[in-house]
N, C-alpha and C positions, 0 to 999 in steps of 0.2 A: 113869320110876318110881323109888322112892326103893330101897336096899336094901343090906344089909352081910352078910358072910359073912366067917371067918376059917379058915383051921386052921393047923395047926405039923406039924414031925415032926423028931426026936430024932438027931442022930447022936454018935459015940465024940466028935469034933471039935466038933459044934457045935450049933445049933438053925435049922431053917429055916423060916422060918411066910410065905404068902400072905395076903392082904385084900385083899377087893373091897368096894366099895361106888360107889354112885351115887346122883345127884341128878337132877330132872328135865329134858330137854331136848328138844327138835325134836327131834334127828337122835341119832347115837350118833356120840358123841367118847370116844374112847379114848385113857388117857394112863398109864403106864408108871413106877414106880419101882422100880428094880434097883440090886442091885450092880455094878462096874465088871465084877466076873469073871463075873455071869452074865446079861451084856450079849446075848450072843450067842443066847441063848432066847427073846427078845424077840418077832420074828416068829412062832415058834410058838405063844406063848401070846398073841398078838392073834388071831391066824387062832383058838383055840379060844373065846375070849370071842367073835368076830364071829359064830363059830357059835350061842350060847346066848341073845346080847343083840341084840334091833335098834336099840332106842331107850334114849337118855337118856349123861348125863356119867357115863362111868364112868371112876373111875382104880384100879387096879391096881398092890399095893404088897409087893415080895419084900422079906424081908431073913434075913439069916445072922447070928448070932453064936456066934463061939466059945466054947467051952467054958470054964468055968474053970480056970484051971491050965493049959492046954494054949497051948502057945508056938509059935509057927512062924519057921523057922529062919530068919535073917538070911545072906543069901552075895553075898559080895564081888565085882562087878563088876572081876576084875582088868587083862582088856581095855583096860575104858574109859579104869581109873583111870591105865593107862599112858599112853594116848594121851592125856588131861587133860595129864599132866604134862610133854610134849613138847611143848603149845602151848603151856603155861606158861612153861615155858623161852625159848619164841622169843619170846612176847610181852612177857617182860621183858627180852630180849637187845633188841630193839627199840625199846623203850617203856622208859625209864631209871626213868621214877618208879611202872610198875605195881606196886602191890602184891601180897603172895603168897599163894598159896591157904589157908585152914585145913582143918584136918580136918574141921572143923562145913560147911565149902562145898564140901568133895568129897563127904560121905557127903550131902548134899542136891543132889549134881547128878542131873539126870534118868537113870534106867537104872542110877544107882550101885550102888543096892541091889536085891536079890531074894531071894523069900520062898520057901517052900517051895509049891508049887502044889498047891492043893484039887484034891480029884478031882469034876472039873468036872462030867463027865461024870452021875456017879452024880448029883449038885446038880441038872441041866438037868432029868434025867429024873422027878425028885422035886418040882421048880417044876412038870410039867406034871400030873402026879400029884395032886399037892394042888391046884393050879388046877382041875381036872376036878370035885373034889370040892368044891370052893369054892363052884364054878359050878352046883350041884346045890341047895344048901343056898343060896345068894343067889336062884334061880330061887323056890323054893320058897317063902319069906317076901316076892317080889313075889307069887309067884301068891296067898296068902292077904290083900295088901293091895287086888290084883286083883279079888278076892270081893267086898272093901267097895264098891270104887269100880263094878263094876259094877250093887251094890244099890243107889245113890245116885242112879245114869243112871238104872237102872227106876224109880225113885220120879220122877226131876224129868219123866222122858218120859209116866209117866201124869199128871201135874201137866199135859203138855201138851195129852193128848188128854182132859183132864176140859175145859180150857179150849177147846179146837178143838169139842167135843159141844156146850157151852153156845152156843158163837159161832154155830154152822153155821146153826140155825134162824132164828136173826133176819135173816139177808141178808136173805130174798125182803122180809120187812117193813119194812127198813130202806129196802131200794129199790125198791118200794115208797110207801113216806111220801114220802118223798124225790123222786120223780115228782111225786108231787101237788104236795107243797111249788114245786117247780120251776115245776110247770105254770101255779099261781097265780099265782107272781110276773109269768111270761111275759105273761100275761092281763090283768095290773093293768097292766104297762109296754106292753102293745102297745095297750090299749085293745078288750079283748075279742076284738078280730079275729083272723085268718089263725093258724086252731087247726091246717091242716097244718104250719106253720114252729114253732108251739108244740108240737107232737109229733115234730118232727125234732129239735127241740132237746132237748128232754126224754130222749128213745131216746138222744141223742149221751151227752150227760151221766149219763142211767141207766148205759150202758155201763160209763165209770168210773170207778164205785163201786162197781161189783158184783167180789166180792172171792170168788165163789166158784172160781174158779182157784185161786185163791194159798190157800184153805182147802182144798183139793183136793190140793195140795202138800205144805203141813203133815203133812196124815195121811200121804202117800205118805212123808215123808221122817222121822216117826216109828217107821214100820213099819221102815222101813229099818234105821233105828237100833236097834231090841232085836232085830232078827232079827240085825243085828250081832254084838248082845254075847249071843246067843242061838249064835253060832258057834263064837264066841271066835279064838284064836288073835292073831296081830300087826295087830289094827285101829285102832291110833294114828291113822293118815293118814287111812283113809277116815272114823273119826268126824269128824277135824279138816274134811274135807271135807262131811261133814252137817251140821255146825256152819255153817258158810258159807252153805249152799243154807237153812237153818231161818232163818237173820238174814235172810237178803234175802231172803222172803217174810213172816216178822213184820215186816219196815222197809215193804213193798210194803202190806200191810195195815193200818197205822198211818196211814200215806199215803193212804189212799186212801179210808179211812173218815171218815165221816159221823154216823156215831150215836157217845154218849158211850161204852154198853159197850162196841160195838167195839173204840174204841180204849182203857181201858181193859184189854182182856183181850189184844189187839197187844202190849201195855209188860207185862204178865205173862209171855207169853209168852216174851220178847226179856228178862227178869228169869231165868227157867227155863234157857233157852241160854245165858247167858252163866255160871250156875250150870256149866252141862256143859263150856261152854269151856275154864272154869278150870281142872276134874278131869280132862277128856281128855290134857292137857300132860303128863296122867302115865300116862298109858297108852301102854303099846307096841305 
């Protein structure tokens, strides 16, 4: 399910703001942009979005900027810069044509420089802070798109069972005619005779076409469905899973039908689900 949330918070040094936001997915993918320095917070603030999201791409986006005006202190790696320059020395004692270091290649050797160190700490605890609150205010504008999409389920799910009420009656007549129809043909092609093998046949064939299982289903697997979103909570999967069981009894009854509305109101049906399909992808 889709969903965006921000907040900031103010320090002497600098500004530190979180955003979350996601898009729809199977599963929950979670993905992380931080600073290098508050790399280390990372684990914590997954484990608290795992807690509040189950489904969908969410990425998760820290950042810091300093203040204006305010500078942080440059310190000389003198360590290093010594040992740099003791390999310099050999590798030009050895190597006749090395050329020699500049200032612009020492102050960009790795580890040359260092800054003055943010207080991490106070930072860590302030990412997990406003991520909590983030995560309040991102739940909240899913739950309100929530609303919609489960008002859309209940509209396409009575859509199914106004078409499941219409369908139900006509079986016994359909099969029915459909005997008779059978039985005549039997009658013309056998030459009147051996009406027990033309009522074996008949029964055989009655059989499947009678669709009142798979109409039987239907209802069962509608009910299922708003008593669902009548629960609420994370039923992405088991609608995705109602979704499945609805298609392979509107394909089963497509199939197997004989009269025009039937199958008609089969492709409405499997028109309806595939409506739901769509919108379930965004439900957690």
């Amino acid at each position: 399910m889709t969903g965006y949330a921000t907040a900031a918070r103010e320090f002497p040094f600098g500004m530190l703001s979180v955003e979350l936001r996601s898009v729809n997915h199977r599963y929950l993918d979670i993905q992380f942009r931080l600073p290098d320095d508050l790399r280390a917070v990372e684990p914590a603030l997954r484990e608290l979005v795992s807690e509040h999201v189950r489904r969908g791409k969410v990425e998760c986006r820290v950042s810091f900027s300093a203040a204006p005006g305010t500078h942080r202190m440059l310190t000389l790696n003198e360590d290093l810069m010594l040992r740099l320059e003791e390999l310099e020395l050999k590798i030009r004692t050895m190597l006749a044509g090395a050329g020699q270091l500049t200032v612009a290649d020492v102050l960009r050797w790795p580890g040359m420089l260092a800054t003055d160190p943010l207080p991490l700490e106070e930072l860590q605890a302030a990412c997990r802070e406003l991520l909590a609150a983030v995560l309040r205010e991102f739940n909240a504008t899913r739950g309100r798109e929530g609303d919609k999409l489960k008002a859309l389920l209940l509209d396409r799910a009575a859509g199914m069972e106004q078409r499941i009420a219409e369908t139900a009656p006509r079986i016994p007549q359909v099969v029915d005619a459909y005997r008779e129809r059978l039985a005549a043909r039997l009658r013309e092609a056998l030459g009147g005779g051996e009406d027990e093998r033309i009522r074996q046949e008949v029964a055989v064939f009655a059989a499947k076409i009678d669709v009142d299982e798979e109409i039987s289903r239907l209802t069962a697997h509608v009910s299922e469905l708003k008593q669902a979103l009548a629960n609420g909570g994370a039923v992405g999967k088991k609608l995705d899973f109602l979704m499945q069981e609805l298609n392979r009894e509107a394909n089963t009854l497509a199939s197997k039908s004989v009269d025009l509305a039937v199958t008609r109101a089969a492709l409405e049906l499997k028109l309806l689900i595939e409506q739901m399909r769509e919108q379930i992808q965004n439900i957690e």
